[in-house]
Backbone as a chain_set.jsonl record, in Angstrom:
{"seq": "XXXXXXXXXXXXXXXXXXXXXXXXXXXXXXXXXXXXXXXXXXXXXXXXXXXXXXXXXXXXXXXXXXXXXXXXXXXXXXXXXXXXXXXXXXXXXX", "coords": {"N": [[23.264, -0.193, -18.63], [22.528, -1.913, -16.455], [21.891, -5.026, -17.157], [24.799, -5.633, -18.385], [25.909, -5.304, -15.4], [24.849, -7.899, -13.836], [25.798, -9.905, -15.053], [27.804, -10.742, -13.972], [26.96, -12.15, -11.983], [26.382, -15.009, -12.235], [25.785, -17.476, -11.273], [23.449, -17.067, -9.423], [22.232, -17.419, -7.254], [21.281, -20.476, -7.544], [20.983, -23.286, -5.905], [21.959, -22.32, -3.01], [20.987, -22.581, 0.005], [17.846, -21.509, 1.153], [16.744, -19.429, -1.407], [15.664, -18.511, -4.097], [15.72, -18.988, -8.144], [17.167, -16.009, -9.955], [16.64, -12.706, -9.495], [16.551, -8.916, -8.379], [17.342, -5.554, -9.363], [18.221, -4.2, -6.507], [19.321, -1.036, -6.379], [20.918, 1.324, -8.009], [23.208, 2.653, -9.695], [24.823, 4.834, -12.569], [27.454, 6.169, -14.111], [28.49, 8.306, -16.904], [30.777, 9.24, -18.531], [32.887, 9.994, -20.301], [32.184, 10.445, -24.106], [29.457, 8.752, -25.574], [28.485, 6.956, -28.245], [26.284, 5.889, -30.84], [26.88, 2.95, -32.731], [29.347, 3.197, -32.597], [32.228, 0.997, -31.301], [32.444, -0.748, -28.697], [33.943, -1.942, -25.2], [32.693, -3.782, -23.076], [32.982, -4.525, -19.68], [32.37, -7.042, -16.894], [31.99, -6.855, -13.169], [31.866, -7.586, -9.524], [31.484, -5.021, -8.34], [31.057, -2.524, -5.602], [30.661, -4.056, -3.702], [31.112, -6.208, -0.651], [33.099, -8.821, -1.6], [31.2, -11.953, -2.821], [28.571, -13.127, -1.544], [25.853, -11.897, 0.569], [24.02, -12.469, 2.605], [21.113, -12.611, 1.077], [21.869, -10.817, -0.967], [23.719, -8.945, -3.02], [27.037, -7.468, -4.556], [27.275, -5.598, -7.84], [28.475, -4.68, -11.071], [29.886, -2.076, -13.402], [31.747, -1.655, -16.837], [32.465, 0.303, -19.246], [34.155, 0.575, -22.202], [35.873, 2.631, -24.753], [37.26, 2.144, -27.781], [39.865, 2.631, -27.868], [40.518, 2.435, -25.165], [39.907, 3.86, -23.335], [38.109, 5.164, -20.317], [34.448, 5.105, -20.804], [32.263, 4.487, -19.491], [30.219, 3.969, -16.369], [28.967, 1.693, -14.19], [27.206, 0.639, -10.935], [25.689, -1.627, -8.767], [23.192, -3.04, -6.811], [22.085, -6.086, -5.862], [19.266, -8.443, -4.998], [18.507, -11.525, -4.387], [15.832, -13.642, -4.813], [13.503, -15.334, -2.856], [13.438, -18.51, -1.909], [10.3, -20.567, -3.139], [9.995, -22.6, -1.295], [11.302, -21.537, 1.478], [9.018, -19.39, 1.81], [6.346, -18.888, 3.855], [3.579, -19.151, 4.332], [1.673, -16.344, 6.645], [-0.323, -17.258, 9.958]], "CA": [[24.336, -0.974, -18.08], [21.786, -2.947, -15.527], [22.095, -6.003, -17.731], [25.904, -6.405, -17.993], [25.631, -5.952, -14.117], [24.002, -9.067, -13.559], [26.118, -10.722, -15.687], [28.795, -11.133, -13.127], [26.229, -12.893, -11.077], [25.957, -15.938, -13.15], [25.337, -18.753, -10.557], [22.272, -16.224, -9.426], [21.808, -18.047, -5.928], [21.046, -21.573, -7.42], [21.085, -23.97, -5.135], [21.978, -21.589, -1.896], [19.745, -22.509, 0.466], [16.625, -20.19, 1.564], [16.992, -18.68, -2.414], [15.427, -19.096, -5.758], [16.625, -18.39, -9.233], [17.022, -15.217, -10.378], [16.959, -11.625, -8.462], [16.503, -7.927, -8.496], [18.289, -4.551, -8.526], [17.716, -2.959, -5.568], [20.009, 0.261, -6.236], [21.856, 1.028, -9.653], [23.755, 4.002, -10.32], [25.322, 4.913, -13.486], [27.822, 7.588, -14.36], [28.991, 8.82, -17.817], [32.338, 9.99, -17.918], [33.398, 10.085, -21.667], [31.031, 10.008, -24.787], [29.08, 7.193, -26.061], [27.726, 7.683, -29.645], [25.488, 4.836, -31.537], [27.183, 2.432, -33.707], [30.602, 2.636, -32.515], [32.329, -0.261, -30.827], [33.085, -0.267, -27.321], [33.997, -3.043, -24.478], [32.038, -4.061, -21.486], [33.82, -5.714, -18.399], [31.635, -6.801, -15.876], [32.483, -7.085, -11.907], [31.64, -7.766, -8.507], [30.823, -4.161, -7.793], [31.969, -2.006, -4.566], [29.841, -4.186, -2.428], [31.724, -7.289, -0.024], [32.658, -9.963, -2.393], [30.638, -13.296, -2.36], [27.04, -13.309, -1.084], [25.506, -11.652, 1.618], [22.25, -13.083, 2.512], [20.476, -12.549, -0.271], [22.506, -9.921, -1.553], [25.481, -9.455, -4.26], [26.811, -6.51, -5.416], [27.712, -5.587, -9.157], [29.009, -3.595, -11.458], [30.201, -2.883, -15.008], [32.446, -0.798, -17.026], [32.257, 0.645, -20.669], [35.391, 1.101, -22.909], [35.946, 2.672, -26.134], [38.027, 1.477, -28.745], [41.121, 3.272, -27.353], [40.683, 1.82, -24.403], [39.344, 4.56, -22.484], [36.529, 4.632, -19.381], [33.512, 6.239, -20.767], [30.767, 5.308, -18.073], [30.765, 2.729, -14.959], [27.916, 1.561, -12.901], [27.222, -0.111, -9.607], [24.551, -1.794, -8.535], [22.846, -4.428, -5.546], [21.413, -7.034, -6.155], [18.714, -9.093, -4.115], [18.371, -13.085, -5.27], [14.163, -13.823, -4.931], [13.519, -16.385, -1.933], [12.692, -20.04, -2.589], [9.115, -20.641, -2.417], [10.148, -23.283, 0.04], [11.254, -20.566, 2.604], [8.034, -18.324, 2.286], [5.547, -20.162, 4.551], [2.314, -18.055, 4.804], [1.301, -17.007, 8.263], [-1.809, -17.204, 9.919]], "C": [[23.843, -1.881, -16.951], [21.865, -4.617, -16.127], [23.94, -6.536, -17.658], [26.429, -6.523, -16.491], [25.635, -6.884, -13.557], [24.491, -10.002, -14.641], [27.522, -11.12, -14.462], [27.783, -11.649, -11.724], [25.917, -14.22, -11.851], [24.843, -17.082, -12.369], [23.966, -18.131, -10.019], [21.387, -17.14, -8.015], [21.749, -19.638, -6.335], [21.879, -22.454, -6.485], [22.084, -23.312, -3.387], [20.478, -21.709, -1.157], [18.758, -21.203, 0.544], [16.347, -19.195, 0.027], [16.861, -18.975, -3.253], [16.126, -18.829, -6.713], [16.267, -16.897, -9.816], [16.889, -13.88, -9.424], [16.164, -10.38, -9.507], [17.41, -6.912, -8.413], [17.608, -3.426, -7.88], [18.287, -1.514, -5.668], [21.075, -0.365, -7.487], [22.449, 2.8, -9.605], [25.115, 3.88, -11.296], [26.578, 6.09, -13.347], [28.591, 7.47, -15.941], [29.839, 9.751, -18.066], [33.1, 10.485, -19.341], [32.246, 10.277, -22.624], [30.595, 9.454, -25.523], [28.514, 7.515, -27.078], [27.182, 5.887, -30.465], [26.288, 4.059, -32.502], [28.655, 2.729, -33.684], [31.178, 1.592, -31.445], [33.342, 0.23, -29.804], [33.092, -2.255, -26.855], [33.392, -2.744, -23.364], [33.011, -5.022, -20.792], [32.778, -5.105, -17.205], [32.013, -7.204, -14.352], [32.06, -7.038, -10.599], [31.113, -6.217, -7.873], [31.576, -3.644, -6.402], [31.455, -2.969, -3.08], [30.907, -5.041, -1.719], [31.069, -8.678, -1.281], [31.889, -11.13, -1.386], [29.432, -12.796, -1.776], [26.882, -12.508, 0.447], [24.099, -11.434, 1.944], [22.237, -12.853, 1.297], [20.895, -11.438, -1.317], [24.024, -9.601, -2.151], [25.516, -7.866, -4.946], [27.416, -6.7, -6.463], [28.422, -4.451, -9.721], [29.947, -3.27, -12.941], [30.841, -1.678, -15.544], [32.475, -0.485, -18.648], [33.398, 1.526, -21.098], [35.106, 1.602, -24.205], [37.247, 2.204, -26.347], [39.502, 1.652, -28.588], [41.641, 2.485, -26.436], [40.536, 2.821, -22.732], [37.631, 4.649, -21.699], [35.877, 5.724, -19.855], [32.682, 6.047, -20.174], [31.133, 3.469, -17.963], [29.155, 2.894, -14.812], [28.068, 0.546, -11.586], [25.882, 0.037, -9.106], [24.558, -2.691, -7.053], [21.93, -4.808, -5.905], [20.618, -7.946, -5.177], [18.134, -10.563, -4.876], [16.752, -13.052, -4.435], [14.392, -15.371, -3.556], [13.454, -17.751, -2.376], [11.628, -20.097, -2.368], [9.097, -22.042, -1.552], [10.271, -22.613, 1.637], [10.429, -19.459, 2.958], [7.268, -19.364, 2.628], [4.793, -18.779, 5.426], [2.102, -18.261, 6.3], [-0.139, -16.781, 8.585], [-2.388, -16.243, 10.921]], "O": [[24.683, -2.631, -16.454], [21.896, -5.447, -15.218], [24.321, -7.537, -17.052], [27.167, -7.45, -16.157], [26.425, -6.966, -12.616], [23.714, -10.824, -15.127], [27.976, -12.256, -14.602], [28.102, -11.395, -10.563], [24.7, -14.276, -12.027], [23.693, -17.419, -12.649], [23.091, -18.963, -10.259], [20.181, -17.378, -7.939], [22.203, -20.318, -5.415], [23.097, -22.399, -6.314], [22.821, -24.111, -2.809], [19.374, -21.253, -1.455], [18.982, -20.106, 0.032], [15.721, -18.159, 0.245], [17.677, -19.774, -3.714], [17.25, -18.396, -6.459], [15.098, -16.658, -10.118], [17.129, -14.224, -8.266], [15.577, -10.476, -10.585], [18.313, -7.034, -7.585], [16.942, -2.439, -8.193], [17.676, -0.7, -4.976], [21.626, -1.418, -7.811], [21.82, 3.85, -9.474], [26.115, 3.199, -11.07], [26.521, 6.866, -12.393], [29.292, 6.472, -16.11], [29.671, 10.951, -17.847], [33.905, 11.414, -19.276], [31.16, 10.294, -22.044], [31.266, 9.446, -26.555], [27.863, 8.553, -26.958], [27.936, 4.914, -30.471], [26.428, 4.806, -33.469], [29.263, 2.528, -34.735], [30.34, 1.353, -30.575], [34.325, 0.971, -29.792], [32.69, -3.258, -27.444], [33.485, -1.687, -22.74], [33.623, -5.992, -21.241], [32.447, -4.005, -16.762], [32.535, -8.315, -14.442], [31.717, -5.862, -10.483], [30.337, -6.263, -6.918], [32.599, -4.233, -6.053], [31.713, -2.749, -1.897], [31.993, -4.664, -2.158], [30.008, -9.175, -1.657], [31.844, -11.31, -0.169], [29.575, -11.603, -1.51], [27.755, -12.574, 1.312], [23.305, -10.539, 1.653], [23.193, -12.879, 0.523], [20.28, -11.248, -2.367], [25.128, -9.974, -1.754], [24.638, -7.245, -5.544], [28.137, -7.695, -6.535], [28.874, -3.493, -9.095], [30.609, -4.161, -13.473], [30.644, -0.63, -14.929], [32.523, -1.551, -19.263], [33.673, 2.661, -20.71], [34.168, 1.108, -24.832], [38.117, 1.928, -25.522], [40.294, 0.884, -29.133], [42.728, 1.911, -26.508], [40.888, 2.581, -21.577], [36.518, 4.382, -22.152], [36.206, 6.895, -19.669], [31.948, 7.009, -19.947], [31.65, 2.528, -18.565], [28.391, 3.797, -15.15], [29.033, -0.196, -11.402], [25.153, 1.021, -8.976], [25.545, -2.959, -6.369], [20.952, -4.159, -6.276], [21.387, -8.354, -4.307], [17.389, -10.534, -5.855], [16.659, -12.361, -3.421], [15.33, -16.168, -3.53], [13.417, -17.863, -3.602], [11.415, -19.69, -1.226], [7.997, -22.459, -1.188], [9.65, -22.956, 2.644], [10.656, -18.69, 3.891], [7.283, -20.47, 2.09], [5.049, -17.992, 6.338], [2.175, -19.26, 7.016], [-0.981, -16.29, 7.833], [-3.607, -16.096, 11.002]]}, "num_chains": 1, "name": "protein.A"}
């Protein structure tokens, strides 16, 4: 569930100063609450996560939710996310 995560990050810092494209997850936790079995059809909804919406520095949280067909929660996660610097704002020192 680290992938639909990071789908509710779309814009992914571009063009925010001090911040390149693309990121990391610094902290992910899952939980499985119902049970998920191969080859049946579920829904993902993905969301902002427990963190403070909108950006903070370089950081965004996430978070994503897995339905079955019913329409029942069988497993959540929540993650944080860290967007990669610009290599304009790393400036080796000496």
């Amino acid at each position: 569930m680290t992938i639909p995560d990071s789908v509710s990050i779309p814009e992914w810092a571009q063009g925010r100063p001090g911040m390149g494209q693309g990121g990391y997850s610094a902290f992910h936790f899952g939980r499985i609450i119902g049970e998920v079995w191969a080859g049946e059809h579920y829904a993902v909804v993905a969301f902002e996560g427990r963190w403070s919406r909108g950006w903070d520095g370089r950081k965004k949280g996430a978070g994503a939710c897995l339905f079955d067909e019913s329409g029942e929660l069988v497993a959540r996660s929540d993650s944080l996310w860290v967007a990669h610097r610009s290599a304009s704002s790393c400036s080796p020192t000496t």
